[in-house]
C-alpha positions in Angstrom: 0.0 0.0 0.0 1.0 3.7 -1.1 1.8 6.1 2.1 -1.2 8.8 2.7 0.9 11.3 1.2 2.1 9.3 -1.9 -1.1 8.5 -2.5 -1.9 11.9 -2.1 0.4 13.3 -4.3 -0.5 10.9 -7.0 -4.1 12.2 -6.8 -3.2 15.8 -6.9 -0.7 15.2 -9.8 -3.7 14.2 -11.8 -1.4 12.5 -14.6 -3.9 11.9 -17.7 -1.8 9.8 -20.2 0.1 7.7 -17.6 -1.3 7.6 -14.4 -1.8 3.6 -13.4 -1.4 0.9 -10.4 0.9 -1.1 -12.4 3.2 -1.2 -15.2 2.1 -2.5 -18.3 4.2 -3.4 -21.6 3.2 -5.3 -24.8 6.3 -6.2 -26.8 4.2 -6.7 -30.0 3.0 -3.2 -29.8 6.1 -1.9 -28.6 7.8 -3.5 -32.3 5.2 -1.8 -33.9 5.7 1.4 -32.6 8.9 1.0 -33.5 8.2 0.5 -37.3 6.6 4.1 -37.2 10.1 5.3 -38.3 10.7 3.0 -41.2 9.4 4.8 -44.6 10.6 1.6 -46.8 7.9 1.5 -49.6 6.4 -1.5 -50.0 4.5 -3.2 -52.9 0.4 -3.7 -53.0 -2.4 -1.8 -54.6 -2.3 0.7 -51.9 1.9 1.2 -52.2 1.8 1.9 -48.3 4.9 2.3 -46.6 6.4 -0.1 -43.8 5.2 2.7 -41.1 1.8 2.5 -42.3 1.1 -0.8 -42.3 2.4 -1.4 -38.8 0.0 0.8 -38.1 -3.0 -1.2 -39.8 -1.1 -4.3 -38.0 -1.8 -2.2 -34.6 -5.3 -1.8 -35.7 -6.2 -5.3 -36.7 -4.7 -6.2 -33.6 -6.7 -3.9 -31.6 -10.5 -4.6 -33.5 -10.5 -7.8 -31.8 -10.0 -6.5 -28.1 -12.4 -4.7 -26.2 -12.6 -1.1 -25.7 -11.2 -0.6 -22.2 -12.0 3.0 -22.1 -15.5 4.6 -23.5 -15.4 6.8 -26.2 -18.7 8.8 -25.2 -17.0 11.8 -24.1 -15.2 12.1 -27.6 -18.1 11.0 -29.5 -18.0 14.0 -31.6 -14.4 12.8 -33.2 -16.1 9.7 -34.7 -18.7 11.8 -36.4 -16.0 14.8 -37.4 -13.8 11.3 -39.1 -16.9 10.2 -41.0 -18.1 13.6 -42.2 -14.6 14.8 -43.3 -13.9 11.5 -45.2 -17.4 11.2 -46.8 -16.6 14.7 -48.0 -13.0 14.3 -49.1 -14.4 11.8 -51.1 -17.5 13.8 -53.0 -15.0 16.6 -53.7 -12.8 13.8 -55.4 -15.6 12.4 -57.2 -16.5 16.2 -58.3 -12.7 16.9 -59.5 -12.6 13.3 -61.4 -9.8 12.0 -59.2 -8.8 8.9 -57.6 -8.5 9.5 -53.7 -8.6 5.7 -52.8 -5.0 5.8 -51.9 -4.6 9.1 -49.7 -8.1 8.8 -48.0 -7.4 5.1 -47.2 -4.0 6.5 -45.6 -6.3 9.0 -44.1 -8.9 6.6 -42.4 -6.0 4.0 -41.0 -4.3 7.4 -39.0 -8.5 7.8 -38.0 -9.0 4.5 -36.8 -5.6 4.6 -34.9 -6.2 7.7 -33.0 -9.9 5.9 -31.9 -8.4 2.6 -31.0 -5.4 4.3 -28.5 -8.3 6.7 -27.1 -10.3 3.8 -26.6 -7.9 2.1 -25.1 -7.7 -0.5 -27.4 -3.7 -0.6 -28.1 -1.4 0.1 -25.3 -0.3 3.3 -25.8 3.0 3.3 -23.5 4.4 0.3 -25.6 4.3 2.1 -28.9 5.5 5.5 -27.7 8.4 3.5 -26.4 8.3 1.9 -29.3 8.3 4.8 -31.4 11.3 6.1 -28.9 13.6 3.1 -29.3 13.0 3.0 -33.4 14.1 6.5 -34.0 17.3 6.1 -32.2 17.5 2.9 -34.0 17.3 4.6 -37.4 19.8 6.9 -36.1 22.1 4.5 -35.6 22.0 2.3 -38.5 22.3 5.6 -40.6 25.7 6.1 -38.7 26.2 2.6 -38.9 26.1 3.3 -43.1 22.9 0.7 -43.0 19.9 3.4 -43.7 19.8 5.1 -46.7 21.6 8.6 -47.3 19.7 11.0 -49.1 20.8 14.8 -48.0 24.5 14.2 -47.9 24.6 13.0 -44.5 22.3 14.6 -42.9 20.2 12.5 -40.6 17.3 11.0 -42.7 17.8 7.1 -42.7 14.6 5.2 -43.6 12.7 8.2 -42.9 14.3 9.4 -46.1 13.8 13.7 -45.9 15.5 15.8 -43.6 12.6 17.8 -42.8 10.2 14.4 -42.5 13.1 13.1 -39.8 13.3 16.7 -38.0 9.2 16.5 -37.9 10.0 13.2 -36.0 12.3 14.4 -33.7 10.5 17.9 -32.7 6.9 16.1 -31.8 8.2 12.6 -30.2 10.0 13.7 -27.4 7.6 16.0 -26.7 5.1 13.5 -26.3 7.3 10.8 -24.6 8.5 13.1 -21.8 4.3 12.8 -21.0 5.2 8.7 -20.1 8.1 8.8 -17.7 8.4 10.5 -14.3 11.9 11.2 -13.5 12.7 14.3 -14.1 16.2 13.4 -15.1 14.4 11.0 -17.6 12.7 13.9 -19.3 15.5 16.1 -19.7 17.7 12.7 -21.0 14.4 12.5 -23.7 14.7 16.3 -24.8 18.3 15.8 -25.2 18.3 13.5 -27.1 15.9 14.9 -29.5 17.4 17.9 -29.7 20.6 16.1 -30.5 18.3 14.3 -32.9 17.1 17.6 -34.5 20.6 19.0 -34.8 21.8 15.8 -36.9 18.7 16.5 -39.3 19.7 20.3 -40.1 16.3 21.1 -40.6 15.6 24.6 -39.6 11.7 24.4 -39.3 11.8 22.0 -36.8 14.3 22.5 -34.9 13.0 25.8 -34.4 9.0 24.9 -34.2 11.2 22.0 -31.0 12.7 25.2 -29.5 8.7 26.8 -29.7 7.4 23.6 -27.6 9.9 23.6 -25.1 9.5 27.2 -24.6 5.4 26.7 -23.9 7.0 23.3 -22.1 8.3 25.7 -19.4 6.9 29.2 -19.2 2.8 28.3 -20.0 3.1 26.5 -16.7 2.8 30.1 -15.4 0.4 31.6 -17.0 -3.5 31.7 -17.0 -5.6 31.3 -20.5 -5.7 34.8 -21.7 -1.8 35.0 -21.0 -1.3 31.8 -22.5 -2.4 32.9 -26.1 -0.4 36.0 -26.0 2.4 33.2 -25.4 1.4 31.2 -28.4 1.5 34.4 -30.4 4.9 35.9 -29.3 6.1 32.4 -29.9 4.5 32.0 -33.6 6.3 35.8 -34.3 9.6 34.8 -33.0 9.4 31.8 -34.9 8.4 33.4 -37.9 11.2 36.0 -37.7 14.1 33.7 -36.9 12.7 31.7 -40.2 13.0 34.9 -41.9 16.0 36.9 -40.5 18.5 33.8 -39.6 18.1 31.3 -42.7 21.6 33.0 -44.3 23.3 32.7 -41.1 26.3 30.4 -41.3 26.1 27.3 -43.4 22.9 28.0 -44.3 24.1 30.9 -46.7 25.2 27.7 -48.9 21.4 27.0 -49.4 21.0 30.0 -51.6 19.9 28.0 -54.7 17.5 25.7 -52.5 16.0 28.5 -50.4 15.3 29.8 -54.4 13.4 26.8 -55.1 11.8 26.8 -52.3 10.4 30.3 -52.9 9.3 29.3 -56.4 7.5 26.2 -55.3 5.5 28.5 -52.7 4.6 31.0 -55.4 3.5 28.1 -57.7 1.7 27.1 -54.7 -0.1 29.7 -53.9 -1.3 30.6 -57.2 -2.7 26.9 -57.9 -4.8 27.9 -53.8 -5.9 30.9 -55.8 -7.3 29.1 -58.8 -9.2 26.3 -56.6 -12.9 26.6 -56.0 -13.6 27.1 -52.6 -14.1 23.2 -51.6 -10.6 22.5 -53.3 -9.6 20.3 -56.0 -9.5 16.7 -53.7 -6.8 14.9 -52.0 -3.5 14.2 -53.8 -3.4 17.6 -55.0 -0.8 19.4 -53.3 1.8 19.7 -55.5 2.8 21.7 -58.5 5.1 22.1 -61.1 8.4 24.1 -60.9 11.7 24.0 -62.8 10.3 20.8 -64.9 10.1 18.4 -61.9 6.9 18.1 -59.5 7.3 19.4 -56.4 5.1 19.0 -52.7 4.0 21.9 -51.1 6.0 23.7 -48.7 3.0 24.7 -46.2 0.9 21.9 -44.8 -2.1 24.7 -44.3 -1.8 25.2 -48.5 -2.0 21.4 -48.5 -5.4 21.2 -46.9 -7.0 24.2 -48.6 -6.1 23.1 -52.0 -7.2 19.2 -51.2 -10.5 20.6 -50.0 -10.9 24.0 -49.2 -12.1 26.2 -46.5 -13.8 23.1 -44.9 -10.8 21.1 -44.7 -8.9 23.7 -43.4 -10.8 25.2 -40.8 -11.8 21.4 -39.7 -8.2 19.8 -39.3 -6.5 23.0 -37.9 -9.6 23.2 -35.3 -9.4 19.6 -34.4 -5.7 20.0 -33.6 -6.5 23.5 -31.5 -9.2 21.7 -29.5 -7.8 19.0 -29.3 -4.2 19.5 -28.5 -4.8 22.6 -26.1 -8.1 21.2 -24.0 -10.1 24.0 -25.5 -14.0 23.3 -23.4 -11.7 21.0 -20.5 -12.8 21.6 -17.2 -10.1 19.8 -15.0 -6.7 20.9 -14.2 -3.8 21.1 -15.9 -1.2 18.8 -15.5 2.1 18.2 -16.7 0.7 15.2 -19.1 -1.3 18.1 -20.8 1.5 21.0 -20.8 3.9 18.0 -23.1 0.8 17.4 -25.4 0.3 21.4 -25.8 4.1 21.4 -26.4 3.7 18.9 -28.8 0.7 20.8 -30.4 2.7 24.1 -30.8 5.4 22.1 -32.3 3.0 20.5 -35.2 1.1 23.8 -35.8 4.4 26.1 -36.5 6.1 22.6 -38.7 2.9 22.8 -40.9 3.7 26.5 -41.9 7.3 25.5 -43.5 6.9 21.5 -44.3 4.2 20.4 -46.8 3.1 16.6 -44.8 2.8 17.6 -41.0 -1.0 17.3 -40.2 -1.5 13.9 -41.9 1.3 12.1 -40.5 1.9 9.4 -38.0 3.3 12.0 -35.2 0.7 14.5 -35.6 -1.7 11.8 -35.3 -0.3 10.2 -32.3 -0.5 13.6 -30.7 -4.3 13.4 -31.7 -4.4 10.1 -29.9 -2.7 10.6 -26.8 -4.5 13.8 -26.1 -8.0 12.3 -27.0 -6.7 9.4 -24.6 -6.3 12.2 -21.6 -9.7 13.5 -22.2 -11.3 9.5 -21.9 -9.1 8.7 -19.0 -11.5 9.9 -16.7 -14.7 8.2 -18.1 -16.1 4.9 -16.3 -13.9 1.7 -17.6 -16.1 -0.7 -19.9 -16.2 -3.7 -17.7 -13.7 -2.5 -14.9 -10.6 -3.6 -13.9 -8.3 -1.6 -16.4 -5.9 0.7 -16.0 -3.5 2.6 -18.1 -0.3 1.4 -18.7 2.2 4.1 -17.0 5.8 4.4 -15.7 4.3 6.0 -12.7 4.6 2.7 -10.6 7.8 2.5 -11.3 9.2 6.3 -10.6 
């Protein structure tokens, strides 16, 4: 039995994503988690890569277990999934494109988010998972076993620079949420900015050095305080993008920080000829210097794939969602690493083209949905979540 003031403790703390009487970890889920990192293209009618289909493995894995958590208090994210997809696809249908590929990619990341909410897939095994398969990448880059595509910058079997500096910035965020040490956390944020560093890749590292600032200074502050934070932090962010991308090294990216502002004006003139409910999913890319080219701007990605409504619905569900917007409990520090994590994704979509649609972001989306669940009646009792708290 815990002491009264353990105990105590524990209950004020009032850990969301963690909190449990024992330790729980499922090596399966953990290996899958651990696949997340591995963007090896594989053949089928789909052409999903190796990260996507460990997480349909998760899911099939999960569809025959029980929902250990209700999802009544998130109801509302079923119906947002449906509506969005059924919509998606009429846009598609209106445009004379094929959207099977990129919506099916869309409702696997869906279904994922419900089953770890639910409960469904132990969500501790796969963030470790998750964890352990980025340093591994890491290593079998250095080891000369992972590919090599930016001239040895970190990318390994996540292939870009900017795709592995997405990974780095959110993860540790979101890991630091699972372990209680404090010594622990600060070994986590380390290493990922360590990570980042090895990646070069400006946006992220400084949309990282955005979350750690909310990390430790929103803490302090009440809600009208804490979006004048989230403003002063999307201007400095903006103007070190803007002022500091010559500095150094970086003046030798001259040519590619030219492309780069081509591809965006090409971008934003395709936005400007797209009716307002976009020209469907698939579409975010244009044409520049005789090779195709993704969008640069992950908000220009969901406006031209379907328009206002697309926009205003993904960017809302990661505001809501990610930041407890309508939560009536406390804060605790579970919730401060998931915001952190939020502002990370948010200020990565304004410079990288595949942020919101992405395994991280949609871990993020799970874990936070799991917080809000965490206090709803188990389905058939007896569960709790699996946690390092135990074991701190």
């Amino acid at each position: 039995m815990l002491p009264a003031s353990h105990a105590c403790a524990q209950a004020v703390s009032g850990d969301r994503v963690s909190s449990s009487d024992r330790w729980h970890f499922r090596l399966l889920e953990a290996l899958l988690g651990g696949l997340f990192v591995f963007r090896i293209a594989l053949p089928g009618p789909l052409e999903l890569p190796l990260s996507d289909i460990a997480a349909l493995a998760l899911i099939v894995i999960a569809a025959f277990r029980h929902p250990r958590r209700s999802l009544r208090p998130i109801s509302w994210y079923v119906y947002f999934c449906v509506l969005l997809v059924a919509y998606l696809a009429v846009v598609a249908l209106v445009n004379d494109i094929d959207p099977v590929r990129r919506l099916a990619r869309f409702a696997i990341l869906m279904v994922l988010v419900g089953f770890i909410a639910s409960a469904r897939i132990d969500l501790r095994s796969v963030m470790i998972g998750a964890g352990v398969g980025l340093v591994a990448n890491t290593a079998l880059f250095y080891a000369g076993l992972a590919p090599d595509n930016y001239g040895g910058l970190l990318t390994g079997f996540l292939e870009d620079k900017n795709r592995a500096g997405l990974y780095f910035a959110v993860l540790p965020l979101l890991l630091i949420a699972f372990v209680r040490p404090t010594w622990a956390k600060a070994l986590i944020l380390i290493a990922g900015a360590a990570g980042l560093y090895l990646t070069d890749s400006r946006t992220s590292m400084a949309a990282f050095a955005g979350g750690i600032i909310w990390l430790v200074l929103s803490t302090r502050l009440g809600g009208g305080l804490r979006a004048v934070l989230a403003l002063a932090i999307y201007l400095a962010f903006s103007w070190v993008e803007d002022n500091l991308a010559e500095i150094g090294h970086y003046a030798e990216r001259a040519g590619s920080d030219a492309l780069r502002s081509r591809i965006d004006s090409a971008a934003l003139i395709k936005v400007s000829q797209a009716p307002w409910y976009g020209l469907g999913v698939g579409e975010g890319e244009v044409t520049v210097a005789g090779g195709r080219w993704f969008f640069h701007n992950s908000y220009l990605v969901l406006l031209v794939e379907g328009g206002w409504v697309m926009l205003l619905a993904v960017v809302a569900l990661f505001v809501v969602v990610g930041f407890r917007v309508g939560a009536r409990s406390p804060r605790t520090f579970d919730d401060v690493a998931i915001e952190a994590a939020t502002v990370a994704v948010l200020l990565c979509a304004t410079r990288l083209g595949e942020v919101f649609f992405t395994l991280p972001a949609f871990l993020l989306l799970g874990i936070a949905l799991a917080a809000r669940v965490r206090e709803a009646p188990p389905n058939g009792g007896g569960y709790s979540w699996p946690t390092s708290a135990a074991s701190g």
